[in-house]
N, C-alpha and C positions, 0 to 999 in steps of 0.2 A: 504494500500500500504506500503510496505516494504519499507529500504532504503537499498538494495543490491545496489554492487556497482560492476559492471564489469571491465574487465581490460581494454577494449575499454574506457569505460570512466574516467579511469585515464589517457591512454594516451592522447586523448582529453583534459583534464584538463591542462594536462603537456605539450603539443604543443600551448595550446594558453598561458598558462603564459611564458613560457621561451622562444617562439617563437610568442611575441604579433604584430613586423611587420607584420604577415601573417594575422592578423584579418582584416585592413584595404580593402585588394583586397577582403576579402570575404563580407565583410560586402557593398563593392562599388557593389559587382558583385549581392547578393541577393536583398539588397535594394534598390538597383537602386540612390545609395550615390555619390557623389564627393569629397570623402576625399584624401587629397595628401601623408599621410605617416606623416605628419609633427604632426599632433594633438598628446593632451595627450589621452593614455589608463589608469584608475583610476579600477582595479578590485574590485570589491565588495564579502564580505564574500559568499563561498559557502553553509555554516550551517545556515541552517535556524530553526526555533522551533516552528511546527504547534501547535495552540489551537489549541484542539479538545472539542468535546460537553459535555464529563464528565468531562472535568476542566483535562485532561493530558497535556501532551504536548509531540508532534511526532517528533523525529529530522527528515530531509530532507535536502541531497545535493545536488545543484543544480551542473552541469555541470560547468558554466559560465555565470556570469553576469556584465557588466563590463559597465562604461558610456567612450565614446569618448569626448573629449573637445577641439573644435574649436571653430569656428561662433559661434555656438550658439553648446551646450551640449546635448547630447543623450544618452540614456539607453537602451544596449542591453541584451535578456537575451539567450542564446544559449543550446540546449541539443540536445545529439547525441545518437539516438535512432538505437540499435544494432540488437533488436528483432521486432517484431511484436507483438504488448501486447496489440493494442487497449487504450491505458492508456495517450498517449501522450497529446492529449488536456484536460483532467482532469488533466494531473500534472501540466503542465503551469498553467492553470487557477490557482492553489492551490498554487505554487508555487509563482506564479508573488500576489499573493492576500498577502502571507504573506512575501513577500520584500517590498512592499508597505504599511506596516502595520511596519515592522521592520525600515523602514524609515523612517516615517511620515511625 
């Protein structure tokens, strides 16, 4: 998998960083959340740097990944799929595998 990056997902990238009030109604309306607008938004690096199995390493950028901090702290990770590629649940998985790897 490549890391093309289309212009939809820059804009995306660029509506939720510079426009992060908007994440909250999205994030109440998908998740089925109760956030008021008031918590903090904490973005997280979009570069991530896959191991691969001959010892390379694959850049990958994610869309958005960002934790909410209220009550208690959540991690969301968000991608805006433009085409139909079939690819979507293999990049999550790979994706969210190596932000939890880059976190520890």
């Amino acid at each position: 998998m490549g890391t093309a990056n289309t212009p939809y997902d820059d804009v995306f990238r660029t509506l939720l960083n510079d426009c992060s009030g908007l994440i909250i109604p999205v994030i109440n309306e998908v998740f089925g959340e109760n956030y008021t607008g008031k918590e903090d938004i904490i973005f997280s690096p979009n570069e991530h740097y896959i191991n691969q199995q001959d010892g390379h390493e694959a850049e990958r950028i994610t869309d958005t990944c960002f934790k909410i901090i209220g009550t208690k702290t959540k991690k969301y990770h968000l991608e805006c799929q433009s085409s139909a590629d079939n690819s979507m649940l293999i990049r999550f998985f790979e994706y969210d595998t190596q932000i939890a790897l880059d976190e520890g």
